[in-house]
C-alpha positions as CSV (number, residue, x, y, z in Angstrom):
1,X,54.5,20.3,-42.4
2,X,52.9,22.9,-40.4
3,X,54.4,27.0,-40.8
4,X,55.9,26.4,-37.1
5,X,57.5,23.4,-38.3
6,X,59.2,24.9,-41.3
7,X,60.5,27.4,-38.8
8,X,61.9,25.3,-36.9
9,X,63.6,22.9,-39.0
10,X,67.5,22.8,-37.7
11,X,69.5,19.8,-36.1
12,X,71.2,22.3,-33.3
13,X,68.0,24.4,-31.8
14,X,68.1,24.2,-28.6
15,X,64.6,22.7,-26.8
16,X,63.9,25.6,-24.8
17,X,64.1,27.9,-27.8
18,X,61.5,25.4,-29.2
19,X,59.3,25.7,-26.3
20,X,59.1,29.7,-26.7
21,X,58.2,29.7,-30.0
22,X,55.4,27.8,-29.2
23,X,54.4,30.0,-26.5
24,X,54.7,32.8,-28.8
25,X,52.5,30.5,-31.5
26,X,50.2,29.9,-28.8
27,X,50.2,33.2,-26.9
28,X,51.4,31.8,-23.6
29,X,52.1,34.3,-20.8
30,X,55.9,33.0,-20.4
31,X,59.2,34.1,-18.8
32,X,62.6,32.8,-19.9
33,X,64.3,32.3,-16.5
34,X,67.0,31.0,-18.2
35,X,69.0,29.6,-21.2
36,X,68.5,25.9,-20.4
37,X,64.9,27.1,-18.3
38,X,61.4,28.9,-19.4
39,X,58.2,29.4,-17.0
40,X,54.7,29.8,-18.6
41,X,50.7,29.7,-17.6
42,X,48.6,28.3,-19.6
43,X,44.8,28.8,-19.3
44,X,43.0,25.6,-18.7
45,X,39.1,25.2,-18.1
46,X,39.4,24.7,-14.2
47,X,42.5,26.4,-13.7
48,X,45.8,28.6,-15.0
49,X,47.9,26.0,-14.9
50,X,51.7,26.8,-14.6
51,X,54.5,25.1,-16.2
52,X,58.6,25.3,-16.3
53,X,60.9,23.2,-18.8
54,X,63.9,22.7,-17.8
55,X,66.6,21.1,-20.4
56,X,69.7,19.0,-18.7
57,X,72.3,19.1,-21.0
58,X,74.2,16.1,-18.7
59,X,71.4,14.5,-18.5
60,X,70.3,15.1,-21.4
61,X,66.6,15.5,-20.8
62,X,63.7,17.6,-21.0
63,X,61.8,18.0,-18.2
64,X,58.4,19.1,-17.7
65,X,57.0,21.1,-14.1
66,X,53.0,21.9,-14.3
67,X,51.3,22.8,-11.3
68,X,48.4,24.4,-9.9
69,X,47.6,25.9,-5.8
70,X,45.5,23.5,-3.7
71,X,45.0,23.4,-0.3
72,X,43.3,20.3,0.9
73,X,42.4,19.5,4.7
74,X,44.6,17.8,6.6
75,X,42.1,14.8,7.3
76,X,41.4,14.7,3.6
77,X,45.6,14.0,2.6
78,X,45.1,9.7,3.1
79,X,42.4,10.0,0.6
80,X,44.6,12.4,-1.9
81,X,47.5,10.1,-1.8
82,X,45.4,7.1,-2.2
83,X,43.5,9.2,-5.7
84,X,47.3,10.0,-6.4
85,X,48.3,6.4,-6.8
86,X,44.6,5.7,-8.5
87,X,45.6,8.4,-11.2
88,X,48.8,8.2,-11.9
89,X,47.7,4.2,-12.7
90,X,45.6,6.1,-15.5
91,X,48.3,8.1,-17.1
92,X,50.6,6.7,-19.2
93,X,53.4,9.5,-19.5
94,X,53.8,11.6,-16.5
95,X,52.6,11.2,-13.1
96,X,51.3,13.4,-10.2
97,X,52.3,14.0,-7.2
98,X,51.4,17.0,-4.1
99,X,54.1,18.8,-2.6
100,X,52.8,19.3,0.5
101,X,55.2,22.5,1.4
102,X,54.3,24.6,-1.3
103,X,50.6,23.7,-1.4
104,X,51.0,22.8,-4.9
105,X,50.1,19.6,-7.1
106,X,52.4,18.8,-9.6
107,X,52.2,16.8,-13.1
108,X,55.6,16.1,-14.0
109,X,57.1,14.6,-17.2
110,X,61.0,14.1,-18.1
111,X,61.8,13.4,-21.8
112,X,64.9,11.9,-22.2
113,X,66.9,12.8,-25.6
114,X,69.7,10.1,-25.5
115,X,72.4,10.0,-28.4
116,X,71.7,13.2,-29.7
117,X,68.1,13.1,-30.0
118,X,66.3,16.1,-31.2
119,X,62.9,17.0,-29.7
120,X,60.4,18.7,-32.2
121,X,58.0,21.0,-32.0
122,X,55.2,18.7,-32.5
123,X,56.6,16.3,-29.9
124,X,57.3,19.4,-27.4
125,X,53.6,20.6,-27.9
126,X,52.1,17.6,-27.3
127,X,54.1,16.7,-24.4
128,X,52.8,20.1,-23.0
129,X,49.2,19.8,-24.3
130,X,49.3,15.9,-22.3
131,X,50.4,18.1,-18.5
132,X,47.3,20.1,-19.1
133,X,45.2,17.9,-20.6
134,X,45.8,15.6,-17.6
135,X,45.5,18.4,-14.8
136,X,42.2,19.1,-16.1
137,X,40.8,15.6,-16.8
138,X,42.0,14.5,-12.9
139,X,41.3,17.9,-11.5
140,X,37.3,17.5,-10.2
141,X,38.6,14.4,-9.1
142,X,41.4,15.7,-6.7
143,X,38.4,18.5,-5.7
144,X,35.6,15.8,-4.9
145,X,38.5,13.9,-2.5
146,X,39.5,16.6,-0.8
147,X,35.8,18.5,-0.4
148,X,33.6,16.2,-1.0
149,X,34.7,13.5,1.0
150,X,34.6,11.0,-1.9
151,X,35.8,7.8,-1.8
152,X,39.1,7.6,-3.8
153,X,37.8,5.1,-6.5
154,X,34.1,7.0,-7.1
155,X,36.2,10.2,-7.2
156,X,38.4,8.8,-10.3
157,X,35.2,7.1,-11.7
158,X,34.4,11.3,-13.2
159,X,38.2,10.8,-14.9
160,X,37.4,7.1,-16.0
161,X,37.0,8.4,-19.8
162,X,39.3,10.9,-22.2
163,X,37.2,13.0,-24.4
164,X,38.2,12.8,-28.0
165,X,37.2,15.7,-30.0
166,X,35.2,18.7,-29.4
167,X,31.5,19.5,-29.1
């Protein structure tokens, strides 16, 4: 068991406390809008990716916001939606989406905590680390539609594998 762990070790934390800690652990730029609500960027290798957690207690879920700016041409939105569908195919917690009013794409991810479930820290970082894991990995692909004027399916083809490790 990890030193953050041991820390947190208690039936009635609440998941947002959770989640700062680990942006303190990690040294996350974060803002706790909130009680039930915290906002934070995390430095990715394409992008400063921006994420909110937001704990229901009625609904009793957790739910993740990341997102990042983009901008894509008007005649290039067919082929986004179309990669949209393509990746969120590929990802097996979460899914994507572009919210077309803000200019913002958006990885979203709701963990539901039926029954009194607890969330732990491991679980909460990882469910984190999987929004900007998968921004990155489908990032060049969402660039190459939208600027490159790739077909859909070769555009995903750079986002066909998940790296495992590190070099």
């Amino acid at each position: 068991m990890s030193n953050l762990e041991q820390y947190l070790q208690t039936d009635d934390i609440h998941p947002i406390d959770i989640v700062e800690t680990l942006a303190q652990h990690h040294d996350w730029d974060f803002d706790r809008i909130a009680d039930d609500q915290i906002a934070m960027a995390v430095e990715g290798a394409w992008r400063t990716y921006s994420l909110t957690l937001a704990w229901s207690a009625y609904d009793e879920t957790l739910r993740l916001v990341c997102t990042f700016e983009m901008e894509p041409p008007e005649a290039a939105m067919p082929a986004l939606y179309e990669a949209l569908n393509g990746t969120n195919d590929m990802c097996w917690a979460g899914a994507f989406s572009y919210w077309a009013e803000q200019k913002l794409m958006v990885y979203r991810y709701g963990l539901v905590l039926s029954g009194g479930a607890v969330a732990g820290p491991e679980q909460i970082d990882r469910m984190v680390s999987v929004a900007v894991t998968n921004c990155e990995r489908f990032y060049p692909a969402f660039q190459l539609v939208c600027w490159a004027d790739r077909a859909p399916q070769e555009a995903l083809q750079v986002a066909i594998a998940e790296a495992y490790g590190r070099a």
